[in-house]
C-alpha positions in Angstrom: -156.3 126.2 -48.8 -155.1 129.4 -49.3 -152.1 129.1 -51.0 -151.7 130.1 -54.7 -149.9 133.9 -54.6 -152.0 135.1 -57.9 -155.2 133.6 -57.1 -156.1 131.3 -60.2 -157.4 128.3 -58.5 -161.4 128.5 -59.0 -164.2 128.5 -57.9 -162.8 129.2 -54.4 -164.6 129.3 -51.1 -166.1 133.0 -51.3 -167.4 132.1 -54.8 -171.2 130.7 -55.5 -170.2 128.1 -57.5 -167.4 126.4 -55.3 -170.5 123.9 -53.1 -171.5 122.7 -56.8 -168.4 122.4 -58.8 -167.2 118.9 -59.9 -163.5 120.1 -59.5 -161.0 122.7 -58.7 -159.8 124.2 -62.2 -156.3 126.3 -62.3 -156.8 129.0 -64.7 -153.9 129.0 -67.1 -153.7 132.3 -68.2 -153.2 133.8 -64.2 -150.7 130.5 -63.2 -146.9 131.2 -62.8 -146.0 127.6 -62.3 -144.7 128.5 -58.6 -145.4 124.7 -58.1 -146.9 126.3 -54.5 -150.2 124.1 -54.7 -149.0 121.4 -55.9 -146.6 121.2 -52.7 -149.4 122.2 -50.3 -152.1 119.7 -51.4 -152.3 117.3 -49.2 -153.7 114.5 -51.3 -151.1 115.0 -54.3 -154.0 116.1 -56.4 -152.4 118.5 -58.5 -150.0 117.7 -61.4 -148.0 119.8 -63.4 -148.9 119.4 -66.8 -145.8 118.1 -68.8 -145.7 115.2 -66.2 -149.6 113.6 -67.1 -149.8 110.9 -68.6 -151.0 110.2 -71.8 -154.9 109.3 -70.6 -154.6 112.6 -68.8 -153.7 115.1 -71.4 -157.8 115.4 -71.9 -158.2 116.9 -68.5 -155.8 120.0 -69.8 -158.8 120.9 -72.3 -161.3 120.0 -69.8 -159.9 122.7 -67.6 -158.9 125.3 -70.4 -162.5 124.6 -71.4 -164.0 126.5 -67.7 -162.7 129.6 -68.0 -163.9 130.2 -71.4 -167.7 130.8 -70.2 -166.5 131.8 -66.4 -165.8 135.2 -65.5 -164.0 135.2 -61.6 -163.4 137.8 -59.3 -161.6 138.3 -56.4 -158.1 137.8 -55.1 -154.8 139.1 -56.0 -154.6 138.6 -59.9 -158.1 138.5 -61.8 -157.9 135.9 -64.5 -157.4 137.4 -67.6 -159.6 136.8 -70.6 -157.8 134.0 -72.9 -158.1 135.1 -76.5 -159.1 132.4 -78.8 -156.7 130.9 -81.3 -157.9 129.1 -85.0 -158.7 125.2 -83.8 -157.1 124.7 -86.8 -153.8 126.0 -87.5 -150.5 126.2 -85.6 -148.2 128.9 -84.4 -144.8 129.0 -85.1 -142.5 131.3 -83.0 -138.9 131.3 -82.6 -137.4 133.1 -79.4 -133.5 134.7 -79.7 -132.2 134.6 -76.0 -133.1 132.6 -73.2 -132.6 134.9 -70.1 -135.9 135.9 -67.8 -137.6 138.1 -70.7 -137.5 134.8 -73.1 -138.9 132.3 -70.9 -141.5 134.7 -69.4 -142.4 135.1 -73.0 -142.5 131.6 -73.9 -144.5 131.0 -70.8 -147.4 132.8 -72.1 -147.2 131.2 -75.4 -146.4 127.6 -74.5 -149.8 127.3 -72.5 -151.6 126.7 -75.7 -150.7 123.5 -77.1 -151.5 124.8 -81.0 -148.6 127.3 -80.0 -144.8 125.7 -81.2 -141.6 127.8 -79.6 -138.3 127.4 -80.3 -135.5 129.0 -78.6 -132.2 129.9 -79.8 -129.5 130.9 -77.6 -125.4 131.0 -78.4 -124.5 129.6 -75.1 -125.0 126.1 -74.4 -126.6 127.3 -71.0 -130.7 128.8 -70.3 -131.3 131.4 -68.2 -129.4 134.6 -69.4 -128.3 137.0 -66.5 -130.3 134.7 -63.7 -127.0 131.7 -64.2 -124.5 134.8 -65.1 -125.6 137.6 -63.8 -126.8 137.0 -60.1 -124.4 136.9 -57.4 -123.3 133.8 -56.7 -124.3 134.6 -52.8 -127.9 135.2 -53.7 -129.1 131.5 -54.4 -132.8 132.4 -53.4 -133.1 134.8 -56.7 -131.9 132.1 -58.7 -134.9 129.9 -57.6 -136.9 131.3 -60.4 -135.1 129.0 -62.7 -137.8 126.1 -61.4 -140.5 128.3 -63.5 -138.0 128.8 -66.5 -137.6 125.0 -66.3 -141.2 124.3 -66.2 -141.6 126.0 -69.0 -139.0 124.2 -71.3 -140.2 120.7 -70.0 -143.8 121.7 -72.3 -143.8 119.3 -75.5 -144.5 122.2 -77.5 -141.3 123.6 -76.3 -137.7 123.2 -78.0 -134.5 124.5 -76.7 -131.7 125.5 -79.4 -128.6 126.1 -77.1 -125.1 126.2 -78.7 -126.7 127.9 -81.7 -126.0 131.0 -83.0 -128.0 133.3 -84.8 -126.7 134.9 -87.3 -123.6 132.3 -87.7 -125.5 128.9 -87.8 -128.7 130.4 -89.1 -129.6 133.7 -90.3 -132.4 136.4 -89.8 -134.5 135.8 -93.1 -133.8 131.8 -92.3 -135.8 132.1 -89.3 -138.5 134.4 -90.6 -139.2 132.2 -93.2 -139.8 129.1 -90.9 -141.7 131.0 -87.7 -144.6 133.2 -88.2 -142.8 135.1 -85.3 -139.6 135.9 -84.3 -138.6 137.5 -81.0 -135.4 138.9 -79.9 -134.7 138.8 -76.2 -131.1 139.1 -76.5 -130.8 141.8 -73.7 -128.5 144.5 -73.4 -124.8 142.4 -73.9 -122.6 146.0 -73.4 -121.7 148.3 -70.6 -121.7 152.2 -70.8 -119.0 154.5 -70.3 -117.5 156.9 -68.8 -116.1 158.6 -71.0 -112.9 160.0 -69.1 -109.2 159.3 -69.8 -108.0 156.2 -68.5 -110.9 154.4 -68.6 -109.2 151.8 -71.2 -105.8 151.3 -69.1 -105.2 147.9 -67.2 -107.6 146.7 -64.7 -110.1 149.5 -65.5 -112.8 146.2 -65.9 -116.3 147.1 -67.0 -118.5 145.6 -63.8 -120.9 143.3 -66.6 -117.0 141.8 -67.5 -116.3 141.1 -63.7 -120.0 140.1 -63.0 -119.9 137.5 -65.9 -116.3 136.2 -65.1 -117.3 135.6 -61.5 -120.5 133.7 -62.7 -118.3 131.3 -65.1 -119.3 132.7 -68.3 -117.8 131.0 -70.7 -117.2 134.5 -73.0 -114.7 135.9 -69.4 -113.1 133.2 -67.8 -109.9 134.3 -69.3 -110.7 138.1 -67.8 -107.3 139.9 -66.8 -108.5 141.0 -63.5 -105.4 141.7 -60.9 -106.6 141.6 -57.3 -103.3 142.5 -55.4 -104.0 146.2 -54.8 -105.4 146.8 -51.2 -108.0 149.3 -52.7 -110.6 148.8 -55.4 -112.9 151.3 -56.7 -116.6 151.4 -57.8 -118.5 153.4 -60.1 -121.8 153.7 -59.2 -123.9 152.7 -56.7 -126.7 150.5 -58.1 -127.2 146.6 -57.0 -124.6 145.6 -59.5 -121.8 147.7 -57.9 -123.1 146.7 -54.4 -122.9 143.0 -56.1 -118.9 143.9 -57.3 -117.9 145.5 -53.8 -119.6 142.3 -51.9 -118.0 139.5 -53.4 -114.4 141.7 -53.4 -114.6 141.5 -49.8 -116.4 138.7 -48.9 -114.8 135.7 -47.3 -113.8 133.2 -50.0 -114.4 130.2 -47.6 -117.6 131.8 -47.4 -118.0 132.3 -51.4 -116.8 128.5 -51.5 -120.5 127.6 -50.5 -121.9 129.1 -53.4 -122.1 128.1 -57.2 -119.3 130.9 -58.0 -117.1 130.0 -60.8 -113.9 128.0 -59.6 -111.4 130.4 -61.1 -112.8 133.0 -60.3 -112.9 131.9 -56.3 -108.9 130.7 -56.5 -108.2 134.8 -57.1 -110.3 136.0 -54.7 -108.4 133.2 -52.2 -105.4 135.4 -53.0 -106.6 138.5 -53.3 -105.3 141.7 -51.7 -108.2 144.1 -51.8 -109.2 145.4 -48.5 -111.3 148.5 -49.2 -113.7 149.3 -51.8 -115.0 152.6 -52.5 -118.4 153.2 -54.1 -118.4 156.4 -56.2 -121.6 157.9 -56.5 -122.1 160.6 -58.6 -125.5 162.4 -57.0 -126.6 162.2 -53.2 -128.0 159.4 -50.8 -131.6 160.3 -51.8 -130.6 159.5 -55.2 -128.6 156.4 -54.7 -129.8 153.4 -57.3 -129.0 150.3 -55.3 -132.7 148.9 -53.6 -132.6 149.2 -49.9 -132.7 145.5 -48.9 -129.5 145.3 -51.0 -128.0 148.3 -48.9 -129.1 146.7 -45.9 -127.8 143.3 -46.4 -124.0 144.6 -46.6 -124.1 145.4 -42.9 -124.5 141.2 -42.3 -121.3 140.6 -44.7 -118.9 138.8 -41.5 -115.6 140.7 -41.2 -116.8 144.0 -43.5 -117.7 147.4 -42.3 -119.9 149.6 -43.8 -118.9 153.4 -44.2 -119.8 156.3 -44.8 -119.1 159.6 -44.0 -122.2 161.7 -42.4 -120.9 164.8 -44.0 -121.6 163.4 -47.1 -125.2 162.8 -46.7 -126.2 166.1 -48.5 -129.7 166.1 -49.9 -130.7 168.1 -52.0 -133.3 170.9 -51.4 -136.8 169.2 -52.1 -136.0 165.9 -50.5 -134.8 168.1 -47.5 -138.0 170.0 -47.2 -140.0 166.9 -48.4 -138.4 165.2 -45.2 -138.6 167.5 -43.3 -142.7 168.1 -43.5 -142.9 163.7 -43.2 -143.9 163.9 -47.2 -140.9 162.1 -49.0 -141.3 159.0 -50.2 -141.2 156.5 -48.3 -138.6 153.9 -50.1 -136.2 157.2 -50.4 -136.6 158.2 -46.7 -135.8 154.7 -45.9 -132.7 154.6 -48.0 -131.6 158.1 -46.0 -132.5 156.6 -42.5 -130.4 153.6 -43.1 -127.3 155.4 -44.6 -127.4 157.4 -41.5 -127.2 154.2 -39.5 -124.7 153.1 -41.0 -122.6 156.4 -40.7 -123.1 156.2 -36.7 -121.5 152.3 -36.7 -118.5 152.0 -35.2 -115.6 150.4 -36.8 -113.6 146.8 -36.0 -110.1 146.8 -36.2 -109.3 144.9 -39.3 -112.6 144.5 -41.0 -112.6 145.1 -44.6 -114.6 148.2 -45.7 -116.8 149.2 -48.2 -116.8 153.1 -48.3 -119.6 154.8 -50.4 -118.9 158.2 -51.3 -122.0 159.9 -52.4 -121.4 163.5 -54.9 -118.6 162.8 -56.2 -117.5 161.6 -60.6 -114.5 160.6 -61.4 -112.6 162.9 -64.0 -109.5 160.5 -64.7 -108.4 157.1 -63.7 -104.4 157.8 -63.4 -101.9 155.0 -64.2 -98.7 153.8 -66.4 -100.0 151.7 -68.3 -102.5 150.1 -65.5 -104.7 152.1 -63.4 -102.6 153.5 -60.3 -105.9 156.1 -58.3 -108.7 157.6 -59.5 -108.9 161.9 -59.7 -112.6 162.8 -58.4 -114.8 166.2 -58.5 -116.9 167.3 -56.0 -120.1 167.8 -56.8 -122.9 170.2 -56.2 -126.5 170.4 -56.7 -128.0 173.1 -59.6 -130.9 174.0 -60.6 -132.6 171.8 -63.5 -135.7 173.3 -65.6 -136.9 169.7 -65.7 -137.3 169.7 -62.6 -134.9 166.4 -62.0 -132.4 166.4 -59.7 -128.9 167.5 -61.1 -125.5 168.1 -60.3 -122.6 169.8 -61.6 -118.5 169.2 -60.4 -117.2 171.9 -58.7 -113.7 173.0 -58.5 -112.6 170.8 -55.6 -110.7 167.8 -56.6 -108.8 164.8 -55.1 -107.3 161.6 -55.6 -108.0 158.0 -54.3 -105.1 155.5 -54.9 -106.2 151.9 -56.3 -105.3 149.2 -57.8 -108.9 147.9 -59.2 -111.7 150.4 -60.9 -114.9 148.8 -62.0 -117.7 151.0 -64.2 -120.6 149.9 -63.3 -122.6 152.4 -64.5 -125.4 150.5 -66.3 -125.7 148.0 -69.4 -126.8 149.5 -72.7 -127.9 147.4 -75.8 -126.1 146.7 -78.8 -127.5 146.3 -82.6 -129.0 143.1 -83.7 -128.1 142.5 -87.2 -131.6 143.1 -89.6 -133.3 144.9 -87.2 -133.6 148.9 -86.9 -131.5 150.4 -84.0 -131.8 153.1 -81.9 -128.8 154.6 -81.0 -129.6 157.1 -78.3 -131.7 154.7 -76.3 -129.6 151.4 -77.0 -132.5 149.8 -78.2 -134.7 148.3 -80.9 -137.5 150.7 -81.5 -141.2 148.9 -80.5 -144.5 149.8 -80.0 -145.7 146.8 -76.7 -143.0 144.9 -78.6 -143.7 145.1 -82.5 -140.4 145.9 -83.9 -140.5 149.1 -85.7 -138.9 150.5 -88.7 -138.0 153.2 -86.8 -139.0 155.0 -83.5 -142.4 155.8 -83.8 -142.9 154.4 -87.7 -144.3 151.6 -89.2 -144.4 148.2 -87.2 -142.3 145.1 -88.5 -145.0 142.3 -89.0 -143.9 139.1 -87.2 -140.7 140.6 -85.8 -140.8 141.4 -82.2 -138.6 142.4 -79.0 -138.7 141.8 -75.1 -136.7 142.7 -72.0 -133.6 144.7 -72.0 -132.9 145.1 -75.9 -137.1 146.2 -75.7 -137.3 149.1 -73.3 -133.6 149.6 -72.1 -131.7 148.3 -69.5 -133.5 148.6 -66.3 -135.5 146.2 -64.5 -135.5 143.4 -63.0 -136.6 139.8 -63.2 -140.4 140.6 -62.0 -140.1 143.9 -65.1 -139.2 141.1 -67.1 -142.2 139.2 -66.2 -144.2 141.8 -67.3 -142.7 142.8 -70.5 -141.9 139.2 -72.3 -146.6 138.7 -71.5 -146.7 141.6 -73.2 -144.9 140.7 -76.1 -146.1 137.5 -76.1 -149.7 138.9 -75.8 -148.9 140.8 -78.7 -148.1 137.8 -80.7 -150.9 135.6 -79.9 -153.1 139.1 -81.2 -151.4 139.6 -84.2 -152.2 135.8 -85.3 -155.6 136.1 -84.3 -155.9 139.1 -86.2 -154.4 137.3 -89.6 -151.5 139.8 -89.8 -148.5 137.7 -89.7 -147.7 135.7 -92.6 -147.4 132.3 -92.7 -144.1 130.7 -93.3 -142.8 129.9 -96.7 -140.9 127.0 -95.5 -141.3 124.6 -92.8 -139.4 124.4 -89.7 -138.1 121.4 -89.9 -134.4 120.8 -91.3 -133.9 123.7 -88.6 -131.7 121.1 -86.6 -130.3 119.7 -90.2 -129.0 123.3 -91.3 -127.9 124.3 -88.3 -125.7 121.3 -87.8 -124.3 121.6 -90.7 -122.9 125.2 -90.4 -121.2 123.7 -87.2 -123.0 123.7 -84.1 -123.5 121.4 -81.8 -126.9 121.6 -80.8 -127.8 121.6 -77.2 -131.1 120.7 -76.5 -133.8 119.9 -73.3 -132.1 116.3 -72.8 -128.3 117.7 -73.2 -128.9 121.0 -70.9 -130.4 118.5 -68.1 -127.0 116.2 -68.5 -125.1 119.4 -67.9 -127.3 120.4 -65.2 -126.7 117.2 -63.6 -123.4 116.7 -63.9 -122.9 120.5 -62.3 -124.6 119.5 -59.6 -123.4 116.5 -59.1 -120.1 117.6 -58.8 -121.3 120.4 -56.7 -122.9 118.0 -53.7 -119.3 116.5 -53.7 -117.6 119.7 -52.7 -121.4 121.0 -50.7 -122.2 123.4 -53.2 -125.0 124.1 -55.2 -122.9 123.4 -58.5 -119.8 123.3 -60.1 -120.1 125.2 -63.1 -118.2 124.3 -66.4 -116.9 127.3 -67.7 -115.3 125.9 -71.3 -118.0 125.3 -74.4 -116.4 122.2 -74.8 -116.9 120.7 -71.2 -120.6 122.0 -72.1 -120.6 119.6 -75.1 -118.8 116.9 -73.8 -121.3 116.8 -70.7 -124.8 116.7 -73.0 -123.2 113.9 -74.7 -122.4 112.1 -72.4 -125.6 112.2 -70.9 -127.1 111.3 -74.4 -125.3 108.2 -74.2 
C-alpha cells in the first residue's frame, strides 16, 4: 500500500525483488517515525521499535542487516547509505536543548543501538519553540511532537530536563563524559530596533509575548497591559501575524486551545481592537508565508486591511509581473494582498491593518508607550542588487497602547564556545564548532538549528540541519577523531543532583504530560499547561509514586 511519505519501505511493487522477498524491511536511515504504516496496515504487522518485545529486538538487526548489501531506487527519498560504526565500541553524545533541531538530531543518532544520547535541557519540558513557541491555535504543527516522542521512548535515549548546563554541570564536565557534545540551544533573544522608546512600558519584544502566551515558565509574570484599543506590530513575518491573531481572536475561541491560563484571563479583558502591522519594505517583500496570510481572513469577527495605495512594488517585481516571470510564491503573496484590499468591511469587527513601507523612528510615551512616529519609505537603488529602501521625509503618528518588535530572534553566547557577534551565532563548518569563523574545527563539540546557522527556518530546516550534524558526528567517530572520554558517564545523575536539580526524566515528563492533559479533557482542551517549575516537579513525582 502506498503509504510511507519518504518511500523506505522495500522491496516495493516496481522492484525485482519484491515476488521473492521473505519480508517487507523499513530502511532506518530514510524513516521519520510518522507512525503512517503502522496505522495503515491492515494486519498490525508493523511495530515501532521501542515497543517489541524482548524475543523481537533480533528482528531490528535482521532488518538493519538488508540494506547493508541493497541498493534501492525509486520514490520520493532514496535510502541513504548507512555508514558503518566499530561493532565494538559505543558512542557517547550529549545534546544541550531539546526543541526540533535536538530531537531531529538525536533521531539520526538513536537508530543505532551502539549510539548512547543524553539530552539536557533547563526546563523541565521537551520540545523547545514547538510547546512555546507555536500558537496555541495551530494544534496540527504541534503534531510533530509524536516523532520527538518516538524518539525519546528509544532505550538508548535519556532525557535530562530541569538540568542546567552550566549551573548543575559545566562544559568540560560534559566533554569529559561524551565523545560529543551538541548545542541546540537556539536563538533565546530578540533583535532590536534600535530607536528611542523602544525600552518604555509595554514596548514587549514579540519572543516575550509569544513565550508568555505559551505558558513559559521564564514569562508568566510578563507586564503586558491590554487596555489600549490599538496595538502595534513590527514586522510582518509569521510571528507577528502569530501576535496580531491571538490579540484579536475570540478568547472563547482561544479557550479551545492549550494557551496558557493566564495568559487567556487578559485577553478575556482585553481592550485591543486594532492591530497594525508595520512593515518596513513592500508587499513583494513581506516575510510572513502565504498560507499564514491567507488564514487571517477565516479569523471570525476580524477584518483584514490594507490599503491598495500601499501596495507599491518595487521596479523589478513590477516588470517581472508584469511579463508573467515573478515568482510564483511572491506573485501569490501580491494577488492575495490585493484581495484583501478589495474586502469590504463589517461594522465592528476587529482589524488587523498591515502597513507595508513604512519603520518606525520612535515609540512616544511618559513613561509607557503612548503612539508610534513612522517614516515613509522609498525604494533606492542597491549595488547588490537586493531590494532596499530608504525613509523619506514624510512622517506620522499612530496612537497605541501595545508595540510588539517582532523583528526576528538572534542568538546569544554559549559559555566555552567561540561566538560570532555579527551573525549571532556559533561559527561551524556542517556543524563542527569552530574556533573561529572559518578556522580550526573544535573536535567533539558541535552545533544545530538556530544557534548553528541563524535564526531562520522552520521545523522541516530543522530537520535538515540537526541530520547534518548528527551525520557529522557519526563520521567523525568513524574516522577516530574524537577522543574518547576520560571519565564515564555515569554519576551524571549523582552530580547533577547534588548541585540542586531535580532531574526530570522520560517517566517524570510523561506524568506531566498526563496530568496536562488530563486536566485539559476536563475543561475540552488539548492541555492545561503548568506554568510554575514547581507544579513541573510536583507533577513528575507524583507520577513516580
Amino acid at each position: 500500500m502506498s503509504v510511507c511519505p519518504v518511500n523506505c519501505i522495500h522491496p516495493t511493487p516496481d522492484e525485482p525483488e519484491f515476488l521473492t522477498a521473505e519480508a517487507l524491511y523499513i530502511d532506518p536511515e530514510t524513516c521519520i517515525d510518522c507512525g503512517a504504516c503502522i496505522d495503515e496496515c491492515p494486519v498490525e504487522a508493523i511495530v515501532p521499535d521501542d515497543q517489541l518485545t524482548e524475543k523481537d529486538e533480533p528482528y531490528l538487526q535482521i532488518n538493519a542487516d538488508y540494506y547493508k548489501d541493497h541498493d534501492v531506487e525509486g520514490g520520493l527519498v532514496p535510502p541513504r547509505k548507512a555508514p558503518q560504526l566499530p561493532a565494538d565500541k559505543e558512542l557517547h553524545v550529549a545534546i544541550v536543548g531539546a526543541g526540533p533541531a535536538a530531537f531531529y538530531a538525536a533521531e539520526e543518532l538513536v537508530r543505532k543501538p551502539t549510539i548512547k544520547v543524553d539530552m539536557f535541557d533547563r526546563l523541565p519540558t521537551p520540545y523547545g519553540l514547538v510547546r512555546a513557541g507555536v500558537a496555541p491555535d495551530h494544534a496540527a504543527t504541534k503534531g510533530v511532537e509524536r516523532t520527538f516522542a518516538s524518539v525519546a521512548a528509544k532505550k538508548n535515549f535519556d532525557y535530562f530536563l530541569n538540568v542546567e548546563v552550566g549551573k548543575h554541570i559545566s562544559h568540560d564536565e560534559l566533554v569529559a563524559r561524551y565523545h560529543a557534545v551538541i548545542y541546540a540551544v537556539g536563538a533565546a533573544t530578540d533583535k532590536r530596533l534600535g530607536i528611542e522608546g523602544e525600552d518604555l512600558r509595554n514596548s514587549v519584544a514579540a519572543t516575550q509575548f509569544v513565550a508568555w502566551y505559551n505558558g513559559h515558565p521564564d514569562y508568566v509574570d510578563l507586564d503586558v497591559d491590554l487596555s489600549a484599543e490599538r496595538a502595534v506590530v513590527v514586522g510582518n513575518g509569521n510571528v507577528a501575524l502569530d501576535v496580531a491573531r491571538i490579540l484579536v481572536t475570540d478568547p472563547d475561541e482561544l479557550a479551545k486551545t492549550d494557551i496558557a491560563d493566564h495568559a487567556l484571563a487578559k485577553l478575556r479583558e482585553s481592550n485591543i481592537k486594532e492591530v497594525v502591522l508595520l512593515g518596513r519594505r513592500g508587499i513583494a517583500q513581506a516575510a510572513y508565508t502565504n498560507s499564514e496570510f491567507l488564514a487571517l481572513g477565516d479569523v471570525e469577527g476580524v477584518d483584514v486591511v490594507i490599503d491598495p495605495a500601499e501596495l507599491v512594488l518595487d521596479p523589478a517585481s513590477e516588470a517581472a509581473l508584469a511579463d508573467d516571470t515573478l515568482d510564483s510564491t511572491i506573485a501569490t503573496k501580491i494577488r492575495l494582498a490585493r484581495e484583501f484590499s478589495e474586502r469590504p468591511q463589517t461594522p465592528g469587527n476587529k482589524r488587523i491593518v498591515f502597513r507595508f513601507l513604512v519603520s518606525p523612528v520612535e515609540i512616544t510615551g511618559d513613561g509607557e508607550v503612548a503612539g508610534v512616529t513612522c517614516a515613509r519609505n522609498a525604494y533606492v537603488d542597491d549595488a547588490s542588487g537586493r531590494v532596499a529602501v530608504a525613509p523619506t521625509e514624510e512622517r506620522f503618528d499612530i496612537d497605541a497602547g501595545l508595540v510588539l518588535r517582532a523583528i526576528g530572534y538572534r542568538g546569544v553566547p554559549v559559555t566555552d564556545l567561540p561566538f560570532d557577534e555579527s551573525r549571532g551565532v556559533v561559527p561551524n563548518e556542517s556543524g563542527r564548532v569552530q574556533a573561529t569563523a572559518g578556522g580550526d574545527v573544535m573536535p567533539g563539540l558541535y552545533v544545530a538549528g538556530w544557534i548553528k546557522r541563524g535564526a531562520s527556518g522552520g521545523i522541516g530546516m530543522n530537520r535538515v540541519c540537526g541530520q547534518e550534524t548528527a551525520r557529522a558526528v557519526i563520521d567523525d567517530f568513524i574516522a577516530e577523531t574524537l577522543a574518547d572520554p576520560s571519565t564515564p558517564r555515569d554519576d551524571v545523575a549523582a552530580i547533577v543532583a547534588d548541585r540542586g536539580a531535580h532531574r526530570i526524566d522520560l517517566a517524570g515528563w510523561k506524568a506531566i504530560d498526563a496530568a496536562e492533559k488530563a486536566a485539559g479533557k476536563a475543561a475540552h482542551r488539548p492541555r492545561t499547561k503548568f506554568v510554575s517549575i514547581p507544579e513541573f516537579e510536583a507533577a513528575a513525582a507524583a507520577g513516580a509514586q
